[in-house]
Each structure stands twice: as structure tokens, then as C-alpha cells.
C-alpha positions as a Python dict, from the first residue, in 0.01 Angstrom:
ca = {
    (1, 'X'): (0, 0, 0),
    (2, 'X'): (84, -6, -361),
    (3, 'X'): (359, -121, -557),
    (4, 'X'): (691, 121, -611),
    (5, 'X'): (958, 176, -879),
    (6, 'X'): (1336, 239, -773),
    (7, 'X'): (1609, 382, -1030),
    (8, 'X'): (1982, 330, -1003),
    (9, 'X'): (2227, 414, -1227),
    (10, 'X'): (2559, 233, -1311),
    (11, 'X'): (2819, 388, -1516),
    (12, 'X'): (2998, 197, -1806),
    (13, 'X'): (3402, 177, -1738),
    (14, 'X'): (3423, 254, -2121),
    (15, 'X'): (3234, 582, -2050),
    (16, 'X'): (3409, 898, -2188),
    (17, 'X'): (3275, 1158, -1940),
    (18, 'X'): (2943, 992, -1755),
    (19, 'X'): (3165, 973, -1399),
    (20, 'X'): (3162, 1284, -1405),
    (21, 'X'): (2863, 1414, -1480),
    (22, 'X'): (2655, 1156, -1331),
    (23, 'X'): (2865, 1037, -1048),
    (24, 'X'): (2939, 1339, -887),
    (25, 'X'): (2545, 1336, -841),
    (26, 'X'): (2451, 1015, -815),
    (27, 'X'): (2197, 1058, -587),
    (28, 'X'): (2053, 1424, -727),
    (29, 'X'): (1974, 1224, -1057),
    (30, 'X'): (1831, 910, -919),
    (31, 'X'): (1610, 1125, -669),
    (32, 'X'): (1497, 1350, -981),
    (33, 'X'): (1434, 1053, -1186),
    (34, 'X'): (1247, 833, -964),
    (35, 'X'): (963, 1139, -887),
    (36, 'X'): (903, 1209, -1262),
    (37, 'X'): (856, 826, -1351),
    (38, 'X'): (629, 740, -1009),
    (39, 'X'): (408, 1069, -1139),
    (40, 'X'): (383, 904, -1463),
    (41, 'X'): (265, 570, -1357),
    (42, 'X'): (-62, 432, -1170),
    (43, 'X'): (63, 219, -911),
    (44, 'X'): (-272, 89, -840),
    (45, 'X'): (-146, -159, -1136),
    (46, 'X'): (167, -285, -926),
    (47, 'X'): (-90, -456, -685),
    (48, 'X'): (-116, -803, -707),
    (49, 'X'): (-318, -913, -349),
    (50, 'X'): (-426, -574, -128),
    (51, 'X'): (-237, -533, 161),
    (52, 'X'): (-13, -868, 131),
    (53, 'X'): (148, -825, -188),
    (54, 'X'): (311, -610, -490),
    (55, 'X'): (537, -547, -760),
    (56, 'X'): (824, -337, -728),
    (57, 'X'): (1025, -236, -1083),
    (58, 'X'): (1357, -200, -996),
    (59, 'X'): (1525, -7, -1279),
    (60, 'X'): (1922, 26, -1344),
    (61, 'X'): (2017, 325, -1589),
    (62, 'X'): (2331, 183, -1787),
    (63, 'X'): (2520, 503, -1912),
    (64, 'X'): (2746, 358, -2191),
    (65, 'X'): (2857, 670, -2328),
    (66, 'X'): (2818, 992, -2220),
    (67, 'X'): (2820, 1253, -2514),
    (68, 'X'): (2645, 1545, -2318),
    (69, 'X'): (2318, 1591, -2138),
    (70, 'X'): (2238, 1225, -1975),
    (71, 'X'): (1975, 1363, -1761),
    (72, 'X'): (1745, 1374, -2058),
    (73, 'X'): (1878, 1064, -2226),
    (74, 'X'): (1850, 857, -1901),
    (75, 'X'): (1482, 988, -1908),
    (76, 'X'): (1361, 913, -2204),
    (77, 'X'): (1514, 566, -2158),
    (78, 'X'): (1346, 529, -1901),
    (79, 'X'): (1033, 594, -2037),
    (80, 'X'): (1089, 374, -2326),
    (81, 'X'): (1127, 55, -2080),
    (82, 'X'): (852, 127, -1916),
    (83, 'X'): (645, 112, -2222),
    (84, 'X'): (765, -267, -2310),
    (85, 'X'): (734, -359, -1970),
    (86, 'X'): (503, -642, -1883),
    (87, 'X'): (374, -745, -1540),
    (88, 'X'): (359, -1131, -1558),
    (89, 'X'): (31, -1291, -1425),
    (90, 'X'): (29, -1437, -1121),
    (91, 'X'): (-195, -1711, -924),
    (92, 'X'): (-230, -1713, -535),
    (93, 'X'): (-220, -2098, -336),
    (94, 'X'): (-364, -2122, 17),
    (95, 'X'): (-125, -2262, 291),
    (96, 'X'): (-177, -2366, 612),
    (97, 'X'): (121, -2329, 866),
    (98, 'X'): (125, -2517, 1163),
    (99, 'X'): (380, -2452, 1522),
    (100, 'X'): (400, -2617, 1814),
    (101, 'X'): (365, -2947, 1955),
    (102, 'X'): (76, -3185, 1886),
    (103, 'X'): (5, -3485, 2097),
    (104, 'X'): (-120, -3800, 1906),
    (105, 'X'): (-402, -3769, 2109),
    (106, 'X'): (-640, -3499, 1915),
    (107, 'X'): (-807, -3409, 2278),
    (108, 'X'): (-425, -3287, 2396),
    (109, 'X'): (-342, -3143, 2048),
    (110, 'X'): (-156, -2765, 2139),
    (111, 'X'): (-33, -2693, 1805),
    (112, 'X'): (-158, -2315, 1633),
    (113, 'X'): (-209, -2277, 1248),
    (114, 'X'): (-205, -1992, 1062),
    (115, 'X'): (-281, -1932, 693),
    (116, 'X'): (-56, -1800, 409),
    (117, 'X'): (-92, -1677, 46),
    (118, 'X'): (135, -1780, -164),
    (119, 'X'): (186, -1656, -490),
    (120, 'X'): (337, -1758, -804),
    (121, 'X'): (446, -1599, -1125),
    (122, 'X'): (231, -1823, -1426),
    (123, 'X'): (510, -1930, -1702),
    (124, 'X'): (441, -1885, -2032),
    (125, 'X'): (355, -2228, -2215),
    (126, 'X'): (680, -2405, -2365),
    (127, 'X'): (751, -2320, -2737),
    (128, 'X'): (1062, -2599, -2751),
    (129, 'X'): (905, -2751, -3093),
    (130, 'X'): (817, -2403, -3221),
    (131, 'X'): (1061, -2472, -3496),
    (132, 'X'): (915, -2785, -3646),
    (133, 'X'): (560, -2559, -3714),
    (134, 'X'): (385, -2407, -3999),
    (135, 'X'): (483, -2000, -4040),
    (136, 'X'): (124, -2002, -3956),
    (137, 'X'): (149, -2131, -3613),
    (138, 'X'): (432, -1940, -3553),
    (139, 'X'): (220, -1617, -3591),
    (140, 'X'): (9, -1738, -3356),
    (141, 'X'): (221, -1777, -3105),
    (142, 'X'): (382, -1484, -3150),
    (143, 'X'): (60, -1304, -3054),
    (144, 'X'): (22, -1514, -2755),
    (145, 'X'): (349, -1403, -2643),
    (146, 'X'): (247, -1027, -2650),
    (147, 'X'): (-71, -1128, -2509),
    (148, 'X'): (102, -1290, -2188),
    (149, 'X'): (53, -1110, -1866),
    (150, 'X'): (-51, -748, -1861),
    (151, 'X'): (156, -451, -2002),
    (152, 'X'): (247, -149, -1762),
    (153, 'X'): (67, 184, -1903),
    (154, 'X'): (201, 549, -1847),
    (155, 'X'): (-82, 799, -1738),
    (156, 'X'): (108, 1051, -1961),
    (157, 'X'): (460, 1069, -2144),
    (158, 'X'): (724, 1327, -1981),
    (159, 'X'): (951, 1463, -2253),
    (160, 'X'): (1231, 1643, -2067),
    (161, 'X'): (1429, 1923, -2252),
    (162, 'X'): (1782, 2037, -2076),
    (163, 'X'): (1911, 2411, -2198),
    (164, 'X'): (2228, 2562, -2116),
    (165, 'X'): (2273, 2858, -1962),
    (166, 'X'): (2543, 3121, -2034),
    (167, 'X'): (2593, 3499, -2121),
    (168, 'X'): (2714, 3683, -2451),
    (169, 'X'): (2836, 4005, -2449),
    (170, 'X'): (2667, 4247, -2678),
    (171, 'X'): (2980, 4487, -2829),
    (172, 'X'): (2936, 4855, -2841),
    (173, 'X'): (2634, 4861, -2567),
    (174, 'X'): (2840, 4907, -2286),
    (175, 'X'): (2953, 4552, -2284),
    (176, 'X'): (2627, 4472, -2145),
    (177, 'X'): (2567, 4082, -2107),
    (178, 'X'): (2267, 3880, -2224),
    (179, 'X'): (2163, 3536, -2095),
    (180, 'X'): (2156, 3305, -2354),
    (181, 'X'): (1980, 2919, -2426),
    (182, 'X'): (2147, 2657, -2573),
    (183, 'X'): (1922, 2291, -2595),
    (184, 'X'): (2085, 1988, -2556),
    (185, 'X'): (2418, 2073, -2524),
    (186, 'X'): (2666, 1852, -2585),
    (187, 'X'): (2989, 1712, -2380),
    (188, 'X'): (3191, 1975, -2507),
    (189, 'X'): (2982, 2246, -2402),
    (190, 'X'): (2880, 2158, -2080),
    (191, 'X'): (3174, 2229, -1901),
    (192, 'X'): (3206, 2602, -2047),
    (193, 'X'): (2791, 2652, -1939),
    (194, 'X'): (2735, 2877, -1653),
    (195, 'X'): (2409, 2679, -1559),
    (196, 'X'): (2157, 2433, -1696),
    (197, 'X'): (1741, 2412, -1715),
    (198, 'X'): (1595, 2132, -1731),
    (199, 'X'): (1179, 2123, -1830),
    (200, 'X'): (970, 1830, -1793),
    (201, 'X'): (639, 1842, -2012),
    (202, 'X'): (346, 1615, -2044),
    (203, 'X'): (18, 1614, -2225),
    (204, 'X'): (-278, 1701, -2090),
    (205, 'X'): (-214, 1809, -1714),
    (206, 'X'): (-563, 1691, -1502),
    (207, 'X'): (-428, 1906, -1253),
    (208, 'X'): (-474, 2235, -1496),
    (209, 'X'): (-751, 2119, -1745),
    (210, 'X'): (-963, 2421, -1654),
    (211, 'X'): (-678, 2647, -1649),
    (212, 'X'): (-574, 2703, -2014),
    (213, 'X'): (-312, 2977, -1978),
    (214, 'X'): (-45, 2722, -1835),
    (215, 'X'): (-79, 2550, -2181),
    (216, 'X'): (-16, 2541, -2509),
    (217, 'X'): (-196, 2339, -2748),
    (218, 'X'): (-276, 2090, -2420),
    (219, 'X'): (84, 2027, -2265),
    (220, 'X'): (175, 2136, -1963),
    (221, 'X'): (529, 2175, -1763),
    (222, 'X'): (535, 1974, -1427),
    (223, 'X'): (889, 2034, -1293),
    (224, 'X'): (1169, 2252, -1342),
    (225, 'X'): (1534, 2200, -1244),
    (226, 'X'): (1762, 2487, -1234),
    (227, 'X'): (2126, 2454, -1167),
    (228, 'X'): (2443, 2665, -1167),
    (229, 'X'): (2572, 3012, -1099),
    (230, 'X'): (2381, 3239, -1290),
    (231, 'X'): (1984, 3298, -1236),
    (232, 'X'): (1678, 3263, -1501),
    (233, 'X'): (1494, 3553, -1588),
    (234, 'X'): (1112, 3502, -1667),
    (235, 'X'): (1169, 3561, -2042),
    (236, 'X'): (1434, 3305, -2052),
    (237, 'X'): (1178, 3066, -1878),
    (238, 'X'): (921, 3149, -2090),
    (239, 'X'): (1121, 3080, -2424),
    (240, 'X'): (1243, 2755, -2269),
    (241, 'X'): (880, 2645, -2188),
    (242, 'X'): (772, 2708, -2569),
    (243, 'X'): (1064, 2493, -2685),
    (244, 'X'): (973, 2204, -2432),
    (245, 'X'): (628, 2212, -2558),
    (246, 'X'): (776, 2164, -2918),
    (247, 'X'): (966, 1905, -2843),
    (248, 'X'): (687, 1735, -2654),
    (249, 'X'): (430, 1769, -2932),
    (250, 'X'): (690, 1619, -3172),
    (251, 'X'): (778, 1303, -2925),
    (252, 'X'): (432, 1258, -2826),
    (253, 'X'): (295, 1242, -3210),
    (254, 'X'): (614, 1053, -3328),
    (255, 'X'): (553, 768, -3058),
    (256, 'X'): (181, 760, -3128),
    (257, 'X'): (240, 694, -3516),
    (258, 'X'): (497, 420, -3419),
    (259, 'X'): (223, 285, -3174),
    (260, 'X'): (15, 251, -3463),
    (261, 'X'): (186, 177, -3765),
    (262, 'X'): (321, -155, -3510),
    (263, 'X'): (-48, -212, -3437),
    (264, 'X'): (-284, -175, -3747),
    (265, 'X'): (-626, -152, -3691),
    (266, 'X'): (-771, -513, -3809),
    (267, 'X'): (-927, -519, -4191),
    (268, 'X'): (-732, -167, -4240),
    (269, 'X'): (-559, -127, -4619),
}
């Protein structure tokens, strides 16, 4: 098969609140996690020898703080490390393995060999003089170093957005109640919500790409995480998917203009 990417998380003793809103669903978060990131990765690029060999990122979530809403933060982390990840090259060595005994005699020989693949991870070349070089050479290597092995690309960016739930009651209309969306919320307000929402959005859904009415302006919602005591109506869902797509279309376009103001395009002014 291909490679695979775990998640853990591991919860700062100097965290405020993140025991509590993490630990107590541990497992939830890591499960919820680990599907959005494998969707967003080609794993074909984790293989290394077909049927004998492949990488597996292991990834540990360290909460430091939790000021409200982790399950977007921890995402979006996430996704950063995955973008500055980089799969080391590797080169394979033939061995032959040898069992049982083997007369001196080669006409009486009863010993059985078997080959194995062995691979190794190629180290980059030493830089322990790099400080006795020109600023020049320096450069240089620099570039080598972000040339070294292959970098790990995303098929598409998820940008999650997490609303709380909770109703307001409208005075003088029969105290009638209305469901109300708050985004991010914050430690403080999470423990006075009466549920949370939580929309994952990506650019440019394959699976849709002849079906524009689950879009706007080509990003599309792939999951949807609903939690707490008080249901979603579809005009509540609809309002959060509009926001989601905002915030999307600003991540997605801020990233892409960091992309390229680190990268310039060669001879540009």
C-alpha cells in the first residue's frame, strides 16, 4: 500500500484550559483531524519502493495554550507543517541473506538465501566550513538545502471555521428564541455555548466541478461537525457555509501571496 499520516496530540502542563477541551476528547479530535489531513494529501508520494516500503508522518499537536477553539488552531497547524515538510531522498542496497548450514564441500552445501532491500535515508553534504566562505557561497548552499529531498504537496488547503451555537431571546415577541452564530469563540465563551459547528472548506472540489450550486466562487465544504444540545436549522447552515467560504478565499489568497513574494519569479523587478 501507500504511505499514512498519524496525529496525536499532547497537552502543555502550562495550558490554561486545553485539558479540558481537548482531553476530554482526545480521541474525537485526533480521529477528526487525521481524515481531513489524509483527504488533503496524495499518498502515492509517501511511497518509496511498491509493496516493500513507505513513509509514515507521524504528527504530535503541542497545545501550549488554549485561548478558545483549538480544533481550528490545531488544524491549521497542521496544515502549515505539512507545507515545510520534506521527504528526504532515499537510495535502496541489495542484500543477500543466507540460513542454514553449509558444508565446506560446495556439492553438500544446504544453506537457503534470500534477498533484501535495504534502504537508506541520503544525508545532506556537510556544511562544517560553511563559515569560512564568501556570502556568495553561502547563497548557494542555502538553495541546495531547500533543494534537498522532495517537499510534501497538499492536493488542496482545508480552512476550517468553528461557530458557536446559542439562542437570544427576542423581547416583546412572545419571548420567542432565535439561534444565533458566533465564529471563533473564545475560552470564555465556550463554556456558556449551547453547541458548536465546525466547516471545513477547500478550493476547487473535483468531486463537484460540474456541479456549481455547492459553490461559491470555486470552494466547496467537505465536512461538517456538529456538536451540542441544540440543533442547526438550514438557514443557520447556510450563513455558516458563506462565512467559511470567506474565510477560505482570504487564507487561500493570503498563503498564495506569501508563496510568492518568498519565491520571486527569476529576472522579476
Amino acid at each position: 500500500g501507500y504511505g499514512d499520516l498519524t496525529v496525536s496530540y499532547s497537552v502543555s502542563p502550562t495550558s490554561s484550559s486545553a485539558s479540558t477541551s481537548i482531553g476530554n476528547n482526545s480521541s474525537g479530535s485526533t480521529a477528526w483531524l487525521q481524515t481531513i489531513l489524509l483527504n488533503a494529501i496524495d499518498r502515492k508520494q509517501l511511497l518509496i519502493v511498491a509493496g516493500k516500503a513507505a513513509w509514515r508522518v507521524h504528527m504530535t499537536i503541542q497545545i501550549l495554550n488554549d485561548a478558545g477553539n483549538v480544533a481550528d488552531a490545531s488544524l491549521m497547524a497542521a496544515v502549515a507543517a505539512l507545507q515545510d515538510t520534506i521527504l528526504p531522498p532515499t537510495q535502496q542496497q541489495q542484500q543477500s541473506i543466507s540460513s542454514g548450514g553449509a558444508s565446506k564441500s560446495s556439492s553438500s552445501a544446504s544453506s537457503s538465501l534470500a534477498s533484501a532491500v535495504r534502504i537508506e535515508i541520503v544525508p545532506p553534504e556537510d556544511e562544517a566550513a560553511a563559515e569560512d566562505q564568501s556570502s556568495e557561497t553561502k547563497e548557494t548552499q542555502q538553495q541546495q538545502r531547500v533543494q534537498y529531498g522532495t517537499p510534501l504537496s497538499l492536493m488542496h488547503l482545508p480552512v476550517p471555521l468553528t461557530m458557536g451555537l446559542y439562542r437570544s431571546v427576542t423581547p416583546g415577541n412572545n419571548n420567542s428564541t432565535k439561534m444565533e452564530l458566533l465564529a471563533d469563540p473564545t475560552a470564555q465563551e465556550e463554556p456558556i455555548l449551547e453547541g458548536k459547528v465546525t466547516l471545513v472548506a477547500i478550493e476547487g472540489d473535483s468531486a463537484n466541478k460540474d456541479n456549481n450550486s455547492s459553490k461559491t466562487d470555486n470552494y466547496s465544504i467537505v465536512q461538517i461537525q456538529h456538536s451540542g444540545r441544540v440543533p442547526i436549522g438550514r438557514k443557520e447552515l447556510s450563513l455558516a457555509a458563506k462565512m467559511t467560504f470567506g474565510r477560505a478565499k482570504y487564507v487561500v489568497e493570503t498563503v498564495l501571496q506569501t508563496e510568492h513574494n518568498s519565491n520571486p519569479i527569476v529576472g522579476e523587478e
